[in-house]
C-alpha positions in Angstrom: -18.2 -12.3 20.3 -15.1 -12.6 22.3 -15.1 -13.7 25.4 -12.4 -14.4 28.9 -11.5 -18.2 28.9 -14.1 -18.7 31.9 -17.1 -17.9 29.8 -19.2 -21.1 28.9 -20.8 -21.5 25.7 -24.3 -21.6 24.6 -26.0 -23.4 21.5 -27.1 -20.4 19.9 -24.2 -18.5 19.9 -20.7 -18.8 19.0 -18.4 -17.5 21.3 -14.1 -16.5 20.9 -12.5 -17.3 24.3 -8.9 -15.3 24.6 -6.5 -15.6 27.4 -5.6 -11.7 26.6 -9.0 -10.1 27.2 -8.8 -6.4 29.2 -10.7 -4.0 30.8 -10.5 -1.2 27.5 -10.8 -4.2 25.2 -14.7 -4.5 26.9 -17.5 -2.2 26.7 -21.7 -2.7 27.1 -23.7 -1.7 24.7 -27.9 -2.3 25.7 -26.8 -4.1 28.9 -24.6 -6.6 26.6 -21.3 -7.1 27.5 -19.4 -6.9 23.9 -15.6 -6.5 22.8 -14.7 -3.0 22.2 -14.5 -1.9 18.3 -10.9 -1.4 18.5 -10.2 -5.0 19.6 -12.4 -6.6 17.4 -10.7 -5.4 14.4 -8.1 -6.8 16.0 -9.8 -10.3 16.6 -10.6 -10.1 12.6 -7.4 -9.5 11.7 -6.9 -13.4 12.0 -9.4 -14.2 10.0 -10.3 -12.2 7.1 -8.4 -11.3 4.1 -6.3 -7.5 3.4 -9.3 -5.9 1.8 -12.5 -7.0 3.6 -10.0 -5.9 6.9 -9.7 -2.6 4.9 -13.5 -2.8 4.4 -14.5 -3.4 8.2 -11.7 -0.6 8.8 -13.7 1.8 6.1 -17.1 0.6 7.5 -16.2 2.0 11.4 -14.8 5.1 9.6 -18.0 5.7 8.0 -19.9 5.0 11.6 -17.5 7.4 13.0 -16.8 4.9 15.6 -12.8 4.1 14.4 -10.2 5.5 16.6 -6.5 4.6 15.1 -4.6 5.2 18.7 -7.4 2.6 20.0 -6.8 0.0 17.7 -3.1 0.5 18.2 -3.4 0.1 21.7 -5.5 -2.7 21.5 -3.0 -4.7 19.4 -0.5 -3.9 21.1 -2.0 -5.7 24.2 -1.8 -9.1 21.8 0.9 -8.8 20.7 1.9 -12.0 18.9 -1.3 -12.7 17.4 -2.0 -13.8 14.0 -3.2 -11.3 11.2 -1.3 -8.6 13.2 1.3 -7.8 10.4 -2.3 -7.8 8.1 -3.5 -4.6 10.3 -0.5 -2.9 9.8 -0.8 -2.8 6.5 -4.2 -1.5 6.9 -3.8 0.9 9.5 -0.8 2.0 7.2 -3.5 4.4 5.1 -4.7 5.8 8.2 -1.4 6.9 9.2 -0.4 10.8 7.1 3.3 10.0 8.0 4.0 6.1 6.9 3.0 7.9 2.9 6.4 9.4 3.4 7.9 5.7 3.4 8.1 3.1 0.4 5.4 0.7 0.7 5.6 -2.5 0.5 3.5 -2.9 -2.4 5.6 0.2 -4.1 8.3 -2.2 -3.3 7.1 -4.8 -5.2 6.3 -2.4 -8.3 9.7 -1.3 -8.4 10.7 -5.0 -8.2 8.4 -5.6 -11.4 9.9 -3.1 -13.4 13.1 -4.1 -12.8 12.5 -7.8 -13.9 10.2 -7.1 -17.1 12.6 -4.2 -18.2 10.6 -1.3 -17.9 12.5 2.2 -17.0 13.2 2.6 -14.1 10.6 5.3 -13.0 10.4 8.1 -9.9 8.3 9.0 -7.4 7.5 12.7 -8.1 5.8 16.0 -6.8 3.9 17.3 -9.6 2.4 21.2 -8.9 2.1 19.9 -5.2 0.4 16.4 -6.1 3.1 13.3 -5.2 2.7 10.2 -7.1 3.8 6.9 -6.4 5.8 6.5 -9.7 6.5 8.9 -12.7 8.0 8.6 -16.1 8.7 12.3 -17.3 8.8 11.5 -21.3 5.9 9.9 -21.5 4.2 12.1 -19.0 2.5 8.9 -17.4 2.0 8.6 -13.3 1.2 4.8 -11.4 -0.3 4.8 -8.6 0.3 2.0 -6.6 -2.8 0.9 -4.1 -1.5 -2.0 -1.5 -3.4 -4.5 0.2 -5.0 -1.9 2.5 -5.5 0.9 -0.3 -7.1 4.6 0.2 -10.2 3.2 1.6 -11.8 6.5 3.4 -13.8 8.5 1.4 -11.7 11.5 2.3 -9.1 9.7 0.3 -10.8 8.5 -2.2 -12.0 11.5 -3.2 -8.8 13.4 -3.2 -7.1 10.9 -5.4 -9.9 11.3 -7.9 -9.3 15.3 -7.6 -5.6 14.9 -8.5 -5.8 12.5 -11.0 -8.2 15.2 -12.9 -5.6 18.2 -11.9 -3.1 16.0 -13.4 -5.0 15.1 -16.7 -5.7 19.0 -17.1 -1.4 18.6 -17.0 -1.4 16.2 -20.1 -0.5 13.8 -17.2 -2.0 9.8 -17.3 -2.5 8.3 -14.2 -2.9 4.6 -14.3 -3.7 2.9 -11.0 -2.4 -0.5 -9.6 -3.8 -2.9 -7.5 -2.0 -5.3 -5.0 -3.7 -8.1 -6.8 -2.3 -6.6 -10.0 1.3 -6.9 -8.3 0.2 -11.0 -8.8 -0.1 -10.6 -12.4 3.5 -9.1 -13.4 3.8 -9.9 -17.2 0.3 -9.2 -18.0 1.1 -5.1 -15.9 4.1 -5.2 -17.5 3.3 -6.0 -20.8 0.1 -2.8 -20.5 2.6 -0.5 -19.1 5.0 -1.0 -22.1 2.2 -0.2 -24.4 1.5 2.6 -22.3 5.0 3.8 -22.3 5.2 3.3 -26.0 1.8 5.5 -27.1 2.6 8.2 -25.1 6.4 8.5 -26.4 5.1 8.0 -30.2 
């Protein structure tokens, strides 16, 4: 739990003291005074990695307990704090408009092809499905999932549903991972072969 600076500690329990600690970032629950969802996603923003964030995102999805304007707000009262440029990225897949904007880890896949050769390839609209990246002679997609990728089932499901209207197209979608970004030569080197057996 977190808790105002003036809250002592017990032995049994482990207790977060913050300085920035509001009325909306409290609530009871069973006569317990706890932080409110929004601001502990906040409060693990400093201390868990891109994709167990994304998870704990997911998981208060799934409860139907997430609210994206909450969390916003919530961060926005701590501002400063560590692991807030790590939500960002997360709350990035809850947000329809930021898919309108490069990504950073689109950035970074752009960046790869550019250093291991590979042509230079275009985000595209195919029969009303965009994909991150598309080379039109080989007829092969990417799909480039960052550090906070589609994690609602809402979107997970949809990508699988255009990936399969896209096969029906002849179309290959291969999907990248922002560990995958890590590993450049090793992407680069499968997306050559790629390239090369769908162009004969």
């Amino acid at each position: 739990m977190t808790a105002a600076r003036s809250r002592k500690a017990r032995a049994d329990i482990l207790v977060h003291t913050s300085r920035r600690l509001q009325a909306d970032d409290r609530v009871v629950k069973e006569a317990i005074p706890v932080t409110s969802v929004a601001r502990t996603l906040v409060d693990l923003a400093e201390v868990l990695s891109d994709v167990r964030l994304a998870r704990a995102v997911h998981e208060a999805e799934v409860r139907r307990i997430f609210d994206l304007e909450a969390v916003e707000a919530a961060l926005g009262r701590v501002s400063g704090r560590r692991g807030r440029h790590r939500l960002r990225r997360v709350l990035a897949a809850y947000r329809p408009e930021d898919h309108e904007l490069e990504s950073e880890a689109e950035r970074r896949f752009r960046a790869l092809c550019r250093r291991y050769g590979l042509p230079n390839p275009r985000p595209q609209l195919i029969e009303g499905y965009r994909v991150d990246f598309y080379w039109p002679q080989a007829r092969l997609a990417v799909e480039v999932d960052g550090a906070a990728f589609h994690h609602t089932r809402r979107a997970f499901h949809a990508d699988r549903a255009r990936d399969r209207a896209l096969a029906a197209l002849g179309i290959q979608v291969l999907r990248v991972t922002w560990p995958d970004l890590d590993r450049g030569q090793k992407i680069a080197g499968e997306l050559q072969r790629a390239l090369a057996a769908r162009t004969g």
